[in-house]
DRENDO-1510 file (C-alpha; in Angstrom, 1 decimal, always signed):
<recs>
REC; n; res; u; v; w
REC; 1; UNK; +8.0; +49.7; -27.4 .
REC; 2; UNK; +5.7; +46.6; -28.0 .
REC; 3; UNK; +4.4; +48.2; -31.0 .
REC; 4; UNK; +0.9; +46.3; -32.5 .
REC; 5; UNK; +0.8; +44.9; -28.9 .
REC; 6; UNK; +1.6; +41.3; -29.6 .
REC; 7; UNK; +3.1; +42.8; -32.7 .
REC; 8; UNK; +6.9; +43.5; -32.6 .
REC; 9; UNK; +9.2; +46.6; -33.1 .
REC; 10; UNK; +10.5; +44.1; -36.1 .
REC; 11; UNK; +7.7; +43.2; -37.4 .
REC; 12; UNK; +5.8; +46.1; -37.9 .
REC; 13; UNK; +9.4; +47.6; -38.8 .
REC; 14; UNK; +9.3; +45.5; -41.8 .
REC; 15; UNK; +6.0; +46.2; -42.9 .
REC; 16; UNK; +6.6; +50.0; -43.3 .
REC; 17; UNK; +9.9; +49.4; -44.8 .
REC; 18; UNK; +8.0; +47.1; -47.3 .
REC; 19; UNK; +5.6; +50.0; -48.2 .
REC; 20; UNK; +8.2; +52.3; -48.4 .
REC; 21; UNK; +10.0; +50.6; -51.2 .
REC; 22; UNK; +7.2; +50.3; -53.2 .
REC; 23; UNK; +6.9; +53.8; -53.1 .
REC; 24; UNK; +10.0; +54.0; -54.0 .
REC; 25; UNK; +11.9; +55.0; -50.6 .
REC; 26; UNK; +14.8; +54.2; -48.6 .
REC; 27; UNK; +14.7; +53.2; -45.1 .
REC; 28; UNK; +16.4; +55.9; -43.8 .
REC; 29; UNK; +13.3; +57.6; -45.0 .
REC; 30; UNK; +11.0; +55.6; -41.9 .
REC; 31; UNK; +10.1; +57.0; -38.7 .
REC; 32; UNK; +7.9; +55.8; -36.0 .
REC; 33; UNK; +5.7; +59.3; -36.0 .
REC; 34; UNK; +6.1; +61.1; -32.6 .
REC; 35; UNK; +2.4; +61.2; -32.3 .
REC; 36; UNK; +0.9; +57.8; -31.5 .
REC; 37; UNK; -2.7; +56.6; -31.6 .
REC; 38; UNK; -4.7; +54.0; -29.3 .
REC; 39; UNK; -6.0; +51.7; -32.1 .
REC; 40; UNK; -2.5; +51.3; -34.5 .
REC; 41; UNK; +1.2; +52.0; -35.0 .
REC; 42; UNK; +2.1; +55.1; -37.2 .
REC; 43; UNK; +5.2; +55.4; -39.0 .
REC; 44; UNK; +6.6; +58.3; -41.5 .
REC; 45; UNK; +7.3; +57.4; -44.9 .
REC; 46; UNK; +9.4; +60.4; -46.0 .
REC; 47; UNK; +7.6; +63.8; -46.0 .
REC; 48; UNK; +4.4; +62.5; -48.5 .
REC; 49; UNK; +2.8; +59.2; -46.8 .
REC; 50; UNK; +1.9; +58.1; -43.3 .
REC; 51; UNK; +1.3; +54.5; -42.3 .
REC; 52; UNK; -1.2; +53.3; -39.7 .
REC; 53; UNK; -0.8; +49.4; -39.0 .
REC; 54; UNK; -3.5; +48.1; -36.8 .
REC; 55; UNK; -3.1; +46.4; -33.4 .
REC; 56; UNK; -3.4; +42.8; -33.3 .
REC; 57; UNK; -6.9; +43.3; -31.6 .
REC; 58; UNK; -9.9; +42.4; -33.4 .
REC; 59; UNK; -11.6; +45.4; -32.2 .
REC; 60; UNK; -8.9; +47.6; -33.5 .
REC; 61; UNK; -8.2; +46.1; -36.8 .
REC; 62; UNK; -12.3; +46.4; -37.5 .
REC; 63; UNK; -11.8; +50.1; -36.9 .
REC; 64; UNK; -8.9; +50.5; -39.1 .
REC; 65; UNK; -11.1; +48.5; -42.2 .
REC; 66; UNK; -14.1; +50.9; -41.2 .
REC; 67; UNK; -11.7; +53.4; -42.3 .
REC; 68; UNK; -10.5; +52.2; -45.9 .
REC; 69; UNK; -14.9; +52.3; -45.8 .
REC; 70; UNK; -15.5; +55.6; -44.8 .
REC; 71; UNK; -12.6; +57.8; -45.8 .
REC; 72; UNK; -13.1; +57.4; -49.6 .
REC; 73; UNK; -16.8; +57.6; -49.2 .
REC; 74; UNK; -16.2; +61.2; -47.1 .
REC; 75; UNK; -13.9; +62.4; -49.7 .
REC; 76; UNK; -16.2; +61.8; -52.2 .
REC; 77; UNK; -18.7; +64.0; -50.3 .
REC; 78; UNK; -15.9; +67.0; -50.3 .
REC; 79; UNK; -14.7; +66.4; -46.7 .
REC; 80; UNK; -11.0; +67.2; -46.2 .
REC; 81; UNK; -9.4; +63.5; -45.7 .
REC; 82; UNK; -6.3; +62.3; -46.8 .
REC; 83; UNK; -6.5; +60.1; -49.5 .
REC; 84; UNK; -6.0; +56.5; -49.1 .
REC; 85; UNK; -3.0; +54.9; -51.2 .
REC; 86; UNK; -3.1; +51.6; -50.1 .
REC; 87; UNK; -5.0; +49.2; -47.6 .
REC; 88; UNK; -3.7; +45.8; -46.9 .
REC; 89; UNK; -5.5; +43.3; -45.3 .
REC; 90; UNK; -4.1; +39.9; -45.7 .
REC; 91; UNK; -3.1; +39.5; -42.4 .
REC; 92; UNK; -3.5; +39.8; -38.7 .
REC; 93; UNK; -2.5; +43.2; -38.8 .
REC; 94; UNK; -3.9; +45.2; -41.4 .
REC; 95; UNK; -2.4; +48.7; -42.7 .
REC; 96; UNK; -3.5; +52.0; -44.0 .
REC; 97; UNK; -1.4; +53.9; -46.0 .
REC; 98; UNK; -2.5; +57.7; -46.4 .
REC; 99; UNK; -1.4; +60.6; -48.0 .
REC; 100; UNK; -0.1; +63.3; -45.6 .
REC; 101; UNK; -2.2; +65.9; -44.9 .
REC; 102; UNK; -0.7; +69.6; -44.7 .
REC; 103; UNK; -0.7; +71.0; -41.2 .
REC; 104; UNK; -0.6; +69.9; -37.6 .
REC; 105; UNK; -2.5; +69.1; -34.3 .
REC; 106; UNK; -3.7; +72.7; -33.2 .
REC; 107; UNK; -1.7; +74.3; -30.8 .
REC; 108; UNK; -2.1; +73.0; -27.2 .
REC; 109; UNK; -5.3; +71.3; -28.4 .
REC; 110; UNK; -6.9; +74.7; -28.8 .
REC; 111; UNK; -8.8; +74.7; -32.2 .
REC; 112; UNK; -9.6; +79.1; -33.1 .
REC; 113; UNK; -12.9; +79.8; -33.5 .
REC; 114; UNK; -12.7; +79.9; -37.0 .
REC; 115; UNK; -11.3; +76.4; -37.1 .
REC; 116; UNK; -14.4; +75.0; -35.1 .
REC; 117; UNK; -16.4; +76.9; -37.7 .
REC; 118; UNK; -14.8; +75.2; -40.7 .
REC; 119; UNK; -15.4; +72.1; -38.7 .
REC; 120; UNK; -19.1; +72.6; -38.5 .
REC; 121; UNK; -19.0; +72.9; -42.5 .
REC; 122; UNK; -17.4; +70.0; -43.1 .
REC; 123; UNK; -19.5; +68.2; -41.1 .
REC; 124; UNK; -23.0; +69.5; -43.0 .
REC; 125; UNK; -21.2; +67.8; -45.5 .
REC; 126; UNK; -20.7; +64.7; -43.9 .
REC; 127; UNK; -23.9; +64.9; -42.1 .
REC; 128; UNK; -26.3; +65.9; -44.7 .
REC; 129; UNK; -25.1; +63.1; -47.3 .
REC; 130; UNK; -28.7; +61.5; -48.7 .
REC; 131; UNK; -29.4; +58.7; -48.9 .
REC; 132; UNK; -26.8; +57.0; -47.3 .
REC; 133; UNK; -25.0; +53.8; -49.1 .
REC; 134; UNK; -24.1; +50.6; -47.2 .
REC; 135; UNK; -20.7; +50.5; -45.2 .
REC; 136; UNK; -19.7; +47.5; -44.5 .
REC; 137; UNK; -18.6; +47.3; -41.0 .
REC; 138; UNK; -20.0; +50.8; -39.8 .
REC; 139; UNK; -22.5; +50.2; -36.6 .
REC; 140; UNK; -25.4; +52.1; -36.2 .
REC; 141; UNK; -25.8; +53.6; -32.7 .
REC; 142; UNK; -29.3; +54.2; -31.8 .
REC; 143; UNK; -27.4; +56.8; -29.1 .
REC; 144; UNK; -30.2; +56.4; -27.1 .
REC; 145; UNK; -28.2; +56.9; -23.3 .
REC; 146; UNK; -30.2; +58.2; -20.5 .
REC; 147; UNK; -28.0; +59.8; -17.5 .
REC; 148; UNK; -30.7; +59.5; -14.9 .
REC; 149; UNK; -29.8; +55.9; -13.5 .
REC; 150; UNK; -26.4; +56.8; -13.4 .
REC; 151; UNK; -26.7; +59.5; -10.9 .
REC; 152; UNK; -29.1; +57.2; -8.6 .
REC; 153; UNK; -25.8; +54.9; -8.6 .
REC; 154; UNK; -23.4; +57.0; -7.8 .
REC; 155; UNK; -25.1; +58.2; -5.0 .
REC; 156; UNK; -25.7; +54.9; -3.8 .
REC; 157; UNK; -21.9; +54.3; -3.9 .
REC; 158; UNK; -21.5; +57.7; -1.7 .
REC; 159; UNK; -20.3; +59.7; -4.8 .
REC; 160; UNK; -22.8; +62.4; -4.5 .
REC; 161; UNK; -24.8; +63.3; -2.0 .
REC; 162; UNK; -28.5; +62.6; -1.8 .
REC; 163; UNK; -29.7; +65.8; -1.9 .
REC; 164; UNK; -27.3; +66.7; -5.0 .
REC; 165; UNK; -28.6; +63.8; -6.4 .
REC; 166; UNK; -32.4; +64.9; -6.1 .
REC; 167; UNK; -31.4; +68.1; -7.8 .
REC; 168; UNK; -29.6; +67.0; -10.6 .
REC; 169; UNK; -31.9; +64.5; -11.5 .
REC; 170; UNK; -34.6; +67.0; -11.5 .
REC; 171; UNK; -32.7; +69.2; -14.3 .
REC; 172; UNK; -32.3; +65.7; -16.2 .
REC; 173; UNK; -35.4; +65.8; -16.4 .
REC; 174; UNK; -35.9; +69.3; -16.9 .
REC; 175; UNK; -33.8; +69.3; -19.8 .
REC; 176; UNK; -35.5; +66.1; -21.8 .
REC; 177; UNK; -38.6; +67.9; -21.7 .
REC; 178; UNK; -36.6; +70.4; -24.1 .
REC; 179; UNK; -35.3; +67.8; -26.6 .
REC; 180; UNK; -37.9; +66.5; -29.4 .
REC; 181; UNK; -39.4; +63.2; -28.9 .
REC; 182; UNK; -38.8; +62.0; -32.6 .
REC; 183; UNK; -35.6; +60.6; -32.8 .
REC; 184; UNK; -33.6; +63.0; -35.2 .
REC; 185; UNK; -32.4; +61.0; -38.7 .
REC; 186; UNK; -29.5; +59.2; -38.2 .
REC; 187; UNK; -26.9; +60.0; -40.3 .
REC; 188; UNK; -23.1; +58.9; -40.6 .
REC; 189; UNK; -20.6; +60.9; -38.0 .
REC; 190; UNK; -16.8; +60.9; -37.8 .
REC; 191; UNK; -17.1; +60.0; -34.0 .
REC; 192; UNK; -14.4; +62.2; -32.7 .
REC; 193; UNK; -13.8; +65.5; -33.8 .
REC; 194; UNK; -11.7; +65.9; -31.3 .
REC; 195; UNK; -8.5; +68.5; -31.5 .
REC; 196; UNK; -6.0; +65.7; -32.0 .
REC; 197; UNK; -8.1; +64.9; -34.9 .
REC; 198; UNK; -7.7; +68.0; -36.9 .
REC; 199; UNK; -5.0; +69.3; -38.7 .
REC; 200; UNK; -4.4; +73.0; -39.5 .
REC; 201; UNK; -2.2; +75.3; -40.8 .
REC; 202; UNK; -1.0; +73.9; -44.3 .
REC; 203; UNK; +0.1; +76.5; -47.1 .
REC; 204; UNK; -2.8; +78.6; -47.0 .
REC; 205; UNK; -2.3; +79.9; -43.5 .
REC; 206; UNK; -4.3; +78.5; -40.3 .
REC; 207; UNK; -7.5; +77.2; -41.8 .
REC; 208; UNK; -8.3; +73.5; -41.2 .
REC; 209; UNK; -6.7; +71.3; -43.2 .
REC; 210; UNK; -7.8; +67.4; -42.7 .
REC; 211; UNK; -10.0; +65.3; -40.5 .
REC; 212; UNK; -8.3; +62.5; -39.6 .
REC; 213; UNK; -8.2; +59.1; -37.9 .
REC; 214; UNK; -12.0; +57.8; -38.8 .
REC; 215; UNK; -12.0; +54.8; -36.9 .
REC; 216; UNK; -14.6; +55.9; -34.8 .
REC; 217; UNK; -17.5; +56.8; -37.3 .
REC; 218; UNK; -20.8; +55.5; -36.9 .
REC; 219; UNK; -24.2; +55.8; -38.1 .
REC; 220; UNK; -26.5; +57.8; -35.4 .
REC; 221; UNK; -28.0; +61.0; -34.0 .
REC; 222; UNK; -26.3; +64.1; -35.5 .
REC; 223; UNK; -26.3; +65.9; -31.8 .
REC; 224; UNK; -23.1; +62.9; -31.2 .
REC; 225; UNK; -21.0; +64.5; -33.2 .
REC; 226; UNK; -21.0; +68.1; -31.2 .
REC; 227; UNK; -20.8; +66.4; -27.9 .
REC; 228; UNK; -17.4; +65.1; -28.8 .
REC; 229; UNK; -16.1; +69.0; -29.0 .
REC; 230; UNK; -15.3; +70.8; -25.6 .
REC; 231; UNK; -18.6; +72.9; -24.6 .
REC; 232; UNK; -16.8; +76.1; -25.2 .
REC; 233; UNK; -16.6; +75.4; -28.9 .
REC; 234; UNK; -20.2; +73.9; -29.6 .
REC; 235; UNK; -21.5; +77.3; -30.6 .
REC; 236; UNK; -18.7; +77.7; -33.5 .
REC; 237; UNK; -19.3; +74.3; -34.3 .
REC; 238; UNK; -22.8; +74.6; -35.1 .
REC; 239; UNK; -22.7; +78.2; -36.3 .
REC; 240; UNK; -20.5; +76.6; -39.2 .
REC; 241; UNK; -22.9; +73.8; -39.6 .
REC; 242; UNK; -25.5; +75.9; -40.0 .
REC; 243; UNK; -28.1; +75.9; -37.6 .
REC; 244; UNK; -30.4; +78.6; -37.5 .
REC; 245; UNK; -31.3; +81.0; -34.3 .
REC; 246; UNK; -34.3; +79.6; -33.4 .
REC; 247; UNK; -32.7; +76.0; -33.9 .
REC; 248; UNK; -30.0; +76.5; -31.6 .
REC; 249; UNK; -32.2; +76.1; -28.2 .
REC; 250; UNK; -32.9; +72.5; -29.5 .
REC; 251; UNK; -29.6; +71.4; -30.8 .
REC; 252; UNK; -27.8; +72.3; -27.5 .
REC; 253; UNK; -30.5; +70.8; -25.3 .
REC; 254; UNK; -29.6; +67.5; -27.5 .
REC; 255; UNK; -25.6; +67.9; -27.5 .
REC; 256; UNK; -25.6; +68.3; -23.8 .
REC; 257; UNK; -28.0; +65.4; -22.9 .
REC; 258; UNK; -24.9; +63.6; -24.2 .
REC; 259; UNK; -22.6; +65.5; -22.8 .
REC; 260; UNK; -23.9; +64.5; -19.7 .
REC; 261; UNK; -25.2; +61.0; -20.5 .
REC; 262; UNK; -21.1; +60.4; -20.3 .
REC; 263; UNK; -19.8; +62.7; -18.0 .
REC; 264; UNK; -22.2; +61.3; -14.9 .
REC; 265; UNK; -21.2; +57.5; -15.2 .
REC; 266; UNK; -17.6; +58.3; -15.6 .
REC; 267; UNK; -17.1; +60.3; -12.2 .
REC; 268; UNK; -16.4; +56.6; -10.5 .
REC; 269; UNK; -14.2; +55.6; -13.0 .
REC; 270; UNK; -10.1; +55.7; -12.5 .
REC; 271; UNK; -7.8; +58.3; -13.8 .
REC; 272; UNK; -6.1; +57.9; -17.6 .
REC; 273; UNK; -3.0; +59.7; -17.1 .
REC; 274; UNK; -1.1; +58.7; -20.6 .
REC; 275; UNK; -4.2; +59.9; -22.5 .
REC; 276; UNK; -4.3; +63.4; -23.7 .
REC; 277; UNK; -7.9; +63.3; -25.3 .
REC; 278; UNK; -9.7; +66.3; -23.8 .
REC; 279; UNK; -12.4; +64.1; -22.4 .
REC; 280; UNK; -10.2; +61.5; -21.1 .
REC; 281; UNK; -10.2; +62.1; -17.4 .
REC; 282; UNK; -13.2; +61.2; -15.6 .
REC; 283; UNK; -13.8; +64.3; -14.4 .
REC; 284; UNK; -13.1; +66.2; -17.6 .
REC; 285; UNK; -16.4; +66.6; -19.2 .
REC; 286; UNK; -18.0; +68.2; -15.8 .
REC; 287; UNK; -15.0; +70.7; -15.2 .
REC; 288; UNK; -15.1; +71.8; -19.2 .
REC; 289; UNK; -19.1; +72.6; -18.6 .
REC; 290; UNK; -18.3; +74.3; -15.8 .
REC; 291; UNK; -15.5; +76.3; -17.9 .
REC; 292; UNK; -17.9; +77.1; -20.2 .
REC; 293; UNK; -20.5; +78.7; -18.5 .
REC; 294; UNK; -18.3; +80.2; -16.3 .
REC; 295; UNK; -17.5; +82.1; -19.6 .
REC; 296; UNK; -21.1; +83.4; -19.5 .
REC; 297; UNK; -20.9; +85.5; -16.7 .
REC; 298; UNK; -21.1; +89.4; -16.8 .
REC; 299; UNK; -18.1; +90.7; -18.7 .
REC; 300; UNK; -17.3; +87.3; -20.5 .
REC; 301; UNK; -19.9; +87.7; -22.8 .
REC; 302; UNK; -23.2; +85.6; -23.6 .
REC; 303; UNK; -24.8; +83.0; -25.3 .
REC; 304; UNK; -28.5; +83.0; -25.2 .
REC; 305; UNK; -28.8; +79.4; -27.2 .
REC; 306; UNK; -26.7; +77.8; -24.2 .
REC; 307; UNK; -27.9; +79.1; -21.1 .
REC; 308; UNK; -28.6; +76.2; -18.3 .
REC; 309; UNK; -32.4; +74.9; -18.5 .
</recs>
């Protein structure tokens, strides 16, 4: 194991067996945590605290300070975060040290529908927060990707044919004439509401317990945050959000334009085989549409508000 990447197994040793005496812990009492992130090391101090210690990549280490920013600030609003306990920064490779949330990842990635619901409250929450303070170091994200030119290059490439080309760019632009031109408000998002990103379970049962890992947040269009769940839980989602019946044409019309404004460039791109995000394959976002509305079919139910255009 590298560990920070230049970082050594050592060095980044020490620093969790530095926090974990000033909480008053033993070393036998740190673990590296079975479950590993992309932007930072995790280690388990005792059953109470977890420790995230930054790459040593600049990119990485500003998304670790974004989240000393934003996890107060989305506690403060009610969201279910754990509670920062320290944040060091004096060095190349900055730390968070959180308290541990009750629960786990959900069971083979699979949040219940009633999780995804919970979801969409907390993220009215998040979402509906006015007006919105300065953050240092949280981008703004005018989200404004268009899908279109990436299927003209991928069939120039000889990904898809012409005449599948033609078609799909003609329900592209079928389905912007469904989404409002005014831009929507911005407002700040977690940025990846993802399954490994929720814990459930807890005391109390399966409910959701904690969003976690905000490294990712960013200030833009609302519609982001849904198109970072797998289509077949957008409905839940939003149903928990609140968005009304005669709202829910619009807001899926908006979450799959960027559904799609990722899932077209990516089919050229190479496979990710030690990442287990949901989305991470290039092909991933496509087939999990497809898994969706294969769900719509006679006998698997319906869903008016996400019918194709």
């Amino acid at each position: 194991m590298t560990g920070a990447r230049d970082g050594s197994v050592p060095l980044l040793r020490d620093i969790a067996l530095d926090a974990a005496r000033r909480h008053g812990l033993s070393a036998a009492r740190v673990t590296r945590s079975p479950v590993q992130g992309a932007a930072a090391t995790v280690w388990l101090l005792g059953d109470g605290l977890v420790l995230k210690i930054a790459h040593r990549d600049p990119a990485l280490a500003a998304d670790l300070r974004k989240e000393a920013v934003v996890i107060p600030y989305a506690a403060g609003l009610g969201v279910r975060t754990p509670e920062i306990v320290e944040f060091g920064d004096d060095s190349e490779l900055p730390y968070l040290l959180l308290r541990r949330a009750p629960g786990a990842v959900p069971d083979g990635g699979e949040p219940s529908p009633a999780v995804h619901r919970e979801l969409g409250g907390q993220l009215a929450l998040l979402h509906g927060a006015r007006p919105l303070p300065s953050l240092p170091g949280v981008p703004v994200d005018d989200a404004g990707g268009d899908p279109r030119p990436g299927v003209e290059r991928l069939a120039s490439e000889g990904y898809l044919s012409a005449g599948l080309a033609d078609w799909l760019a003609g329900w592209f632009d079928d389905l912007a004439a469904r989404i409002p031109a005014a831009p929507p408000e911005p407002v700040l998002i977690h940025g990846d509401v993802s399954a490994l990103n929720l814990l459930v379970g807890g005391p109390d049962g399966g409910g959701l317990t904690a969003l976690i890992d905000w490294g990712d947040a960013v200030v833009t269009d609302p519609a982001v945050e849904f198109a970072k769940v797998p289509p077949r839980g957008v409905a839940d989602v939003l149903a928990g959000y609140g968005v009304r019946a005669d709202e829910a044409d619009v807001w899926w019309a908006r979450v799959l334009w960027h559904h799609l404004s990722w899932a077209v460039p990516r089919l050229a791109d190479p496979p990710r085989p030690q990442t287990a995000h949901w989305s991470a394959q290039p092909a991933n976002r496509l087939l999990e549409l497809l898994r969706h509305y294969a769900g719509l079919f006679p006998g698997a139910g319906s869903m008016r508000s996400q019918r194709l255009p």
